[in-house]
N, C-alpha and C positions, 0 to 999 in steps of 0.2 A: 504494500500500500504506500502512497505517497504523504502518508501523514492520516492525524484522527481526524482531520477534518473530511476526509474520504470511507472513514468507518463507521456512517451514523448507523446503520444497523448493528453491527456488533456492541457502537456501545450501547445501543438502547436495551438489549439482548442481554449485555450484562448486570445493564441497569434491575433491570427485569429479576434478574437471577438471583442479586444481591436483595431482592426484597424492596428496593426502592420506590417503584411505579415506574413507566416508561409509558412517552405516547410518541412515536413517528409521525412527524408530519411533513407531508408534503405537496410542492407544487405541480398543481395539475393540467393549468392553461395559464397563460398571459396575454393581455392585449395591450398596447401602449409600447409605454419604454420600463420595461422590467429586469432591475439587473441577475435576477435568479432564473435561470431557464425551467420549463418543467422537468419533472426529478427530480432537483434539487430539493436535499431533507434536510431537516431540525432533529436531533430528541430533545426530551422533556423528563424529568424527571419529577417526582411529587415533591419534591424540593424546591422545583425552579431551576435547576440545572441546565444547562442545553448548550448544546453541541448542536456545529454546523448554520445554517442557514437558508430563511428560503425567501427575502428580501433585500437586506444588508440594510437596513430600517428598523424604525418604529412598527409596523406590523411586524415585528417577532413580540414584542411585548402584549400584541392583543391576543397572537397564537397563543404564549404560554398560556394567559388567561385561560384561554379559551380550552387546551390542555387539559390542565389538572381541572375543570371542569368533565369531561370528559372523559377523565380519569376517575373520577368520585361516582359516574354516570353508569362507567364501561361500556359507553355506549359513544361509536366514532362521529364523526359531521362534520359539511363537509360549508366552507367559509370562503364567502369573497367579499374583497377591500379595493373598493373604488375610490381613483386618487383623483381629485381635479390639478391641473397644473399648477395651480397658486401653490395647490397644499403637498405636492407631490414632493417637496425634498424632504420635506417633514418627516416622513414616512418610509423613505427609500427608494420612491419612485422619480429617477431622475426628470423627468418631462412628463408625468402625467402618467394614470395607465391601472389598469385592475388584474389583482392576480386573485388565482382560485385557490384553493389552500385544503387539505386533505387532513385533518387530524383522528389518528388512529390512536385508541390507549392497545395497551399489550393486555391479552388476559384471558380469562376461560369462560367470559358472557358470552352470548350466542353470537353478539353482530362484533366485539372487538378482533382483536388481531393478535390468532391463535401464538402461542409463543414457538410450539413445534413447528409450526410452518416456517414463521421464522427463524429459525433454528439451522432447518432444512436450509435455507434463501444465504446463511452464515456461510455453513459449512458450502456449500455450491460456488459460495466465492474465492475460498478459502481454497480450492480447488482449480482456481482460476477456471470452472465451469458457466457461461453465460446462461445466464435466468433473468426472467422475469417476474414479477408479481402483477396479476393481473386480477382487478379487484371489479366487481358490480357493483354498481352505486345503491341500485335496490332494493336486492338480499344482502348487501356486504358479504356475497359469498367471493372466496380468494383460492389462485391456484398461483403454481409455481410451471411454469413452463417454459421451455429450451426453443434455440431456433430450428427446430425440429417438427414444433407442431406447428399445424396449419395456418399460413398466413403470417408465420409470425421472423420467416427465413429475410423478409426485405422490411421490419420493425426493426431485429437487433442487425441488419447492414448501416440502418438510417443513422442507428445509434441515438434514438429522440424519444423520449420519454412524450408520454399525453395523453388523451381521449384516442382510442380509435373510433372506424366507422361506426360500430355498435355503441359507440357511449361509454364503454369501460375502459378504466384509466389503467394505463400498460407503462407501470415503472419499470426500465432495463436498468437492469446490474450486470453489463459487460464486463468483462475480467478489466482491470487497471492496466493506463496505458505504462506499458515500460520506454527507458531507452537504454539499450547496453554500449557503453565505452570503453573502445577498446585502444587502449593508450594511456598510461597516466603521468602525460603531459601538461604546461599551463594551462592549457584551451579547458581540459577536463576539468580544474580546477577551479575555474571559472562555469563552466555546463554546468556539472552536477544539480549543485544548488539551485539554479535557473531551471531549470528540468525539473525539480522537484516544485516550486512555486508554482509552476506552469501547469502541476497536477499529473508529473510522471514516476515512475517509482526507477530511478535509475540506479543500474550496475556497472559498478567497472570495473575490467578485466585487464591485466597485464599480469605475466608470470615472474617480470620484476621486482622482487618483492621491497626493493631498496627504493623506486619510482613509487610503488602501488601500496603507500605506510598511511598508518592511523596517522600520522606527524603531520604526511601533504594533503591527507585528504580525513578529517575527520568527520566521523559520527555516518561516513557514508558505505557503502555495501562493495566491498572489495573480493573478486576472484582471482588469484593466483593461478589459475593456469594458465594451459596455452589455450588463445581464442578461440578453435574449431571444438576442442575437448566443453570448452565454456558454454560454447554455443549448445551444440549437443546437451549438455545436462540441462540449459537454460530452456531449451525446446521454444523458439522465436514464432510465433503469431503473427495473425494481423492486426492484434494490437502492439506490434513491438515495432519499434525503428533500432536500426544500428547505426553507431557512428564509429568509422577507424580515424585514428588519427594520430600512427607511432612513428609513418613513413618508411619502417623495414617491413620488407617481403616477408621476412621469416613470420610477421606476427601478424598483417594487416591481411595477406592472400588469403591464410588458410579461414580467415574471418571472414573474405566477402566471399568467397568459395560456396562456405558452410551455411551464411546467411540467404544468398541464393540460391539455393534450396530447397527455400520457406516462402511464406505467405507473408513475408514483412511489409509495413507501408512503405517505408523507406530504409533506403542505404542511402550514408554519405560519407566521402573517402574525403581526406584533408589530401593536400596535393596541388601543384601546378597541373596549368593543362599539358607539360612536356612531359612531366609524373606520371600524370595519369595514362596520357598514352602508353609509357614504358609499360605501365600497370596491365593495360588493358591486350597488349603484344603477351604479358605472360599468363594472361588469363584466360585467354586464346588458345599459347599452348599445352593451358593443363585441360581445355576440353571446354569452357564453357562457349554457349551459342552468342550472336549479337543480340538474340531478345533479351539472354540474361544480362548482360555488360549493359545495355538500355537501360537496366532500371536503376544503375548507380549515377549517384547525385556528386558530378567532380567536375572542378574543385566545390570541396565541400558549402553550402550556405549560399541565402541571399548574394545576389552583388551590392553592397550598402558600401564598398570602399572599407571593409574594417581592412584594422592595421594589431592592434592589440590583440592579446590572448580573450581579453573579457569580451570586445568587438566580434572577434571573429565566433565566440561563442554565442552572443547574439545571433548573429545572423544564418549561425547553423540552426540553434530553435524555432526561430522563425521561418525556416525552411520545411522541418519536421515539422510545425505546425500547420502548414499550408499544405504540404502533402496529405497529411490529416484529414484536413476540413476537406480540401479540392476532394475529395474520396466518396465523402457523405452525400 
């Protein structure tokens, strides 16, 4: 995970466990200028606790209310907050705008939000297995289902939580995006962190173990071997991007090699365009086609003119992020 503010189910789940109260809440539509998209969650604790977000406003104070109400009820309901422009910064709404708001307590009343379900929705992430919760407004009856069942294989492509055509609100828990860095050079030093703000849960890989130290790089997720061995145990998705960025063959090939492969959104090789040629002459002759060499992003990033290690880390995010989005 990229930090607790990407784990409101688990901590509502342990909220829950611990005896506490927990209610989820979430956003379900927005019209206007709303800086929470739908899916985006809060929990709630009988305390007043809460973790996350689904305004970045004054309507988090009317949810909790509204919460532990709800809580005391065990009975869920479902809330919208209509901003007029004057009043809208007041509240989070940068220009005006109404969101719909979803609050569920945790519990074993008929209509709240079973905790084993929940439970199950944990463990599924925990898993890096895509699920959804997929809830009726009218029974609050709830399932869990994969992009597998019907109708739901071009839902978790969109990656967009909301109403579908029937009226039921379909929150996706995609597995988190990653990005794996393999080099631990300044630029990475500079990524990481950025990558995690950005909402990635990044790893980095170099078998250096003198470059790849808790000293240059702290509090972050370090792999010591060699990139193809990394990749392999790491098993790369279409939610994962890779970035090389050591400039030896020995550590950077067997990494775009092994990453095209896979289903990643992006690869991005640090390098001059002369580099990259050499690069692509030896990728050539260990076998791979031009569709595959197509999908690497070199030189790495944006053209924004970075010069710095922190610039050029910009502008490589910025790249994964666009590949990203352009995708959806």
């Amino acid at each position: 995970m990229a930090g607790e503010f990407d784990q409101i189910p688990e901590i509502a789940l342990r909220w829950h466990d611990e005896g506490r109260g927990a209610v989820l809440a979430t956003v379900v539509q927005t019209w206007g200028s709303a800086p929470r998209q739908a899916g985006s969650q809060m929990a709630i604790s009988d305390r007043g606790e809460l973790m996350g977000s689904v305004s970045g406003g004054c309507v988090e104070g009317a949810v909790v209310i509204e919460a532990q109400e709800a809580l005391v009820q065990g009975q869920p309901r479902l809330l919208r907050f209509g901003v007029a422009d004057e009043a809208a910064f007041e509240v989070g709404l940068a220009c005006g705008g109404t969101i719909e708001v979803l609050v569920e307590p945790i519990g074993d009343s008929e209509t709240a939000l079973d905790p084993d379900l929940l439970r199950a929705l944990v463990e599924a992430r925990a898993a890096r297995k895509p699920v959804a919760c997929v809830t009726e407004f009218e029974s609050w009856k709830r399932q869990l289902l994969g992009p597998g069942a019907p109708e739901m294989a071009e839902i978790f492509r969109s990656d967009r939580s909301g109403r579908d055509a029937a009226g039921r609100m379909i929150t996706l828990y995609n597995p988190p995006l990653r990005l794996l860095v393999v080099g631990a050079v300044h630029i990475a030093q500079a990524l990481l962190p950025m990558a995690r703000l950005a909402g990635f849960a990044p790893i980095l890989v170099d078998p250096r173990e003198a470059f790849a130290s808790t000293l240059r790089f702290p509090g972050e997720t370090l792999l010591h071997d060699w990139p193809d061995d990394a990749l392999a145990q790491l098993a790369p998705d279409a939610r994962t991007a890779v970035v090389t960025l050591t400039h030896d063959p020995k550590l950077d090939d067997p990494a775009i090699i092994a990453a095209l492969q896979t289903d990643i959104f992006y690869l991005g090789c640090l390098g001059s365009t002369r580099t990259h040629a050499k690069r692509l002459d030896r990728l050539r002759t260990a076998g791979l086609g031009d569709d595959q060499l197509a999908r690497i992003h070199a030189p790495v990033g944006l053209s924004l003119g970075a010069r710095t290690p922190a610039e050029i880390a910009v502008a490589t995010l910025a790249q994964v992020i666009l590949a990203l989005r352009a995708a959806r």
